[in-house]
C-alpha positions as CSV (number, residue, x, y, z in Angstrom):
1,X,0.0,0.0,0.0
2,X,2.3,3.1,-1.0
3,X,1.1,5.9,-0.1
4,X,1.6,9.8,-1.7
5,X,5.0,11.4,-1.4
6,X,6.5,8.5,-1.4
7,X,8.4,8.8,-4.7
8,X,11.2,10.4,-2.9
9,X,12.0,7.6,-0.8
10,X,13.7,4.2,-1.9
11,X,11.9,1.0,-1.9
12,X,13.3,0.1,1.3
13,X,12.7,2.6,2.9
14,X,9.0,2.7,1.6
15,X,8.8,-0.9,3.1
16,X,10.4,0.1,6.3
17,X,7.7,2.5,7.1
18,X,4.9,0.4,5.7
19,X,6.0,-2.5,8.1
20,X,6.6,0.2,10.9
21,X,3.1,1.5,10.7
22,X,1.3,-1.7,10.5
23,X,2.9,-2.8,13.7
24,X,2.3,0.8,15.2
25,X,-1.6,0.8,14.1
26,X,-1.9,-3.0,15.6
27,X,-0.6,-1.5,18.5
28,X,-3.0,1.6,18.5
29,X,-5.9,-0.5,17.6
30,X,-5.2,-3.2,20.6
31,X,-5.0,0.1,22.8
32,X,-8.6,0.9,21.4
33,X,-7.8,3.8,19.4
34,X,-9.9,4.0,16.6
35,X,-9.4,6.5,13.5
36,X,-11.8,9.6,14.2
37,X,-14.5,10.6,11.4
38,X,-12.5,9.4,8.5
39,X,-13.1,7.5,5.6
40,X,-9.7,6.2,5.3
41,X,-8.6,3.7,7.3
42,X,-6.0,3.9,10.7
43,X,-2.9,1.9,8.4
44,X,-3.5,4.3,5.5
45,X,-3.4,7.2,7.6
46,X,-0.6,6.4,9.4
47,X,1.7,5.4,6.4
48,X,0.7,8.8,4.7
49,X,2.2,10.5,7.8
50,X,5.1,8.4,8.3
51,X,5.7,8.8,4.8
52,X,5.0,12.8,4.5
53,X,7.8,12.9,7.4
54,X,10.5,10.7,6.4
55,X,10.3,12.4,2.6
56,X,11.7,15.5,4.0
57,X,12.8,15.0,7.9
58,X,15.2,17.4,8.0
59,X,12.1,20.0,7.4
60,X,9.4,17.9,9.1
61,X,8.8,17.5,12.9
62,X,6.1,15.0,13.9
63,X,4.0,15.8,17.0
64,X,1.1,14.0,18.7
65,X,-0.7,16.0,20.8
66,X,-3.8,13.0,24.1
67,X,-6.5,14.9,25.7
68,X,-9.5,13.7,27.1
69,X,-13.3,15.3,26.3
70,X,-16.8,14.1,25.6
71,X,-17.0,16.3,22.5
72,X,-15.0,15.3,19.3
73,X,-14.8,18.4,18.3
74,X,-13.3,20.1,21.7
75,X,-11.5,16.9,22.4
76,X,-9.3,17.2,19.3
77,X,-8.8,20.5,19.5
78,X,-7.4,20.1,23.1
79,X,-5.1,17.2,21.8
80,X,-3.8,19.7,19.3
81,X,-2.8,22.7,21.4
82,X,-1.5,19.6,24.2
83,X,0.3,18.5,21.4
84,X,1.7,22.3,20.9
85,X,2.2,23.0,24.3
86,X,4.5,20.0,24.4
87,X,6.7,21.4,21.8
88,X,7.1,24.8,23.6
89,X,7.9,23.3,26.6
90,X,10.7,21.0,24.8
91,X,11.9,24.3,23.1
92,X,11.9,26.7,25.9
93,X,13.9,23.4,28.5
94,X,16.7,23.1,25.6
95,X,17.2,26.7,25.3
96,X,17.2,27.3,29.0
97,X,19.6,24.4,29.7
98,X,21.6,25.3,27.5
99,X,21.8,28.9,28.6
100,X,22.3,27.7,32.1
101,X,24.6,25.5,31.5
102,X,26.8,28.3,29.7
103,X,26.4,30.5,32.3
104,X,27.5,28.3,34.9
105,X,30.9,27.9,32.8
106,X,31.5,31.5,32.3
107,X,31.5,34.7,34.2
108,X,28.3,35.9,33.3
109,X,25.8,37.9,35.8
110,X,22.9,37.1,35.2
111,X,20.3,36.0,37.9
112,X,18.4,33.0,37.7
113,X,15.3,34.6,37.8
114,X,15.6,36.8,34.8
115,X,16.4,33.6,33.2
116,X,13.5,32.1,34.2
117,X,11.6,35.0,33.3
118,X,13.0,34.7,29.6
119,X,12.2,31.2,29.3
120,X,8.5,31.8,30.4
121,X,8.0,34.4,28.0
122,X,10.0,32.1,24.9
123,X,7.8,29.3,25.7
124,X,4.2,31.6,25.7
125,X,5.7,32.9,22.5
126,X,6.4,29.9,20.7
127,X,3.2,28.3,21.9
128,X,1.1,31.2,20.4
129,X,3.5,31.6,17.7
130,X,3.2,27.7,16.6
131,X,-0.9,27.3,16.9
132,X,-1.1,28.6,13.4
133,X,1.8,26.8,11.8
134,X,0.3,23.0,13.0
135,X,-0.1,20.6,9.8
136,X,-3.1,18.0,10.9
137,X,-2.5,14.9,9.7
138,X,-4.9,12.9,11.2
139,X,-6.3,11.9,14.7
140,X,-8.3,9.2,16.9
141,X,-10.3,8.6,19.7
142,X,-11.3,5.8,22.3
143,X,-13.9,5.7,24.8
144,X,-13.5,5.7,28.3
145,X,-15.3,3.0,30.5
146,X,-17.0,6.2,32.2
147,X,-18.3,7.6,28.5
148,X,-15.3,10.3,28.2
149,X,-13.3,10.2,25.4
150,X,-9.5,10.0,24.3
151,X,-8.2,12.0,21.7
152,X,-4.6,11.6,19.5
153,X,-3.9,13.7,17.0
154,X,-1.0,13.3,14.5
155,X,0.8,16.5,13.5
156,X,3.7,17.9,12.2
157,X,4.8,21.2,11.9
158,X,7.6,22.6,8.7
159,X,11.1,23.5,11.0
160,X,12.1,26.4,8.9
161,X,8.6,28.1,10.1
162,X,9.0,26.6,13.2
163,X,12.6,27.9,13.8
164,X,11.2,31.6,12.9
165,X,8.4,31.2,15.1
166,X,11.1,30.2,18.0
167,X,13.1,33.5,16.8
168,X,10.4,35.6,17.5
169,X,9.6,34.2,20.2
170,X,13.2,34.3,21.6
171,X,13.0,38.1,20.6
172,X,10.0,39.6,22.2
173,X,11.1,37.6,25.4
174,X,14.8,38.8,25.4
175,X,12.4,42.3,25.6
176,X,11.1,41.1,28.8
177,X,14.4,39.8,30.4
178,X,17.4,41.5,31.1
179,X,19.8,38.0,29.8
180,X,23.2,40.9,28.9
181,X,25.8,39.0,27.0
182,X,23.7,35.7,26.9
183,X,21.2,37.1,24.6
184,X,24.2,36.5,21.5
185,X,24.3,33.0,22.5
186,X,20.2,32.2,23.0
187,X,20.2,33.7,19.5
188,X,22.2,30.5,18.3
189,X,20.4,28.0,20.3
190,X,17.0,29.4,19.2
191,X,18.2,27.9,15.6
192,X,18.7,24.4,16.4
193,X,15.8,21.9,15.7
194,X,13.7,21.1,18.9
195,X,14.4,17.8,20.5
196,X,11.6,15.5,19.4
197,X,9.3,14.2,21.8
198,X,10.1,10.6,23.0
């Protein structure tokens, strides 16, 4: 079952991700999740999006975004800005980190707390920043034993966008912190891709 897009990959790899997401979905499915108001089915879905990925993953980041609601159409939206929110909190740790972790090694005077206040503002910013620049791929839903539901959502989001998004967002909050000499070096670790989620 090939799906689109996936003239840019090799055969292998093409059967790689087929087999991958036929074990993934047999997973998904055992775990009750079911494809949500789609006429495609759960396999074909998921081997579009595995292949849109892998055809370009240097430019491609996957995310998945679980909420719970009763209503399909709240529940999945909630799964997407979950899904979000997990990206700006991956974005704002690494850049923090690593700006602690610098100034630790040097001589630099800045407090922790105007750090902290920078990476509060960089991860509101890229959240906001990112809602618009989501790709929805597709997403699922099981039911709950008490009637709620579950929602997944499959999404991905195009890193040079991304990585503007995160430079704005790294600019309006180096206007809210006070970060002195560090605010060269957050502009270089603003650039690098975001650590998938595991």
């Amino acid at each position: 079952m090939a799906a689109p897009d996936s003239e840019s990959l090799s055969k292998s790899q093409t059967k790689a991700i087929e087999k991958d997401a036929k074990k993934r979905c047999k997973e998904l499915k055992k775990a009750g999740w079911e494809p949500l108001a789609s006429t495609t089915t759960l396999e074909y879905a998921m081997i579009k999006y595995r292949t849109y990925i892998e055809s370009d993953e240097d430019n491609r980041v996957p995310i998945t975004g679980i909420a719970i609601g009763r209503s399909n159409k709240i529940g999945r939206e909630n799964a997407i800005h979950s899904g979000v929110a997990s990206y700006a909190q991956r974005a704002k740790a690494q850049v923090v980190g690593k700006v602690k972790s610098v100034m630790s090694s040097d001589s630099h005077n800045v407090s922790q707390e105007e750090i902290d206040k920078f990476g509060a503002a960089y991860e509101a910013g890229v959240n906001t920043k990112m809602s618009g620049l989501v790709k929805e791929h597709f997403a699922l839903v099981r039911t709950a034993k008490d009637g709620s539901k579950e929602f997944n959502v499959f999404m991905s989001i195009d890193e040079a966008k991304a990585r503007k998004a995160r430079e704005d967002a790294a600019r309006e909050a180096k206007e809210k912190s006070h970060l002195g000499t560090l605010s060269e070096m957050v502009d270089e670790f603003i650039g690098e891709p975001v650590e998938a989620d595991e």
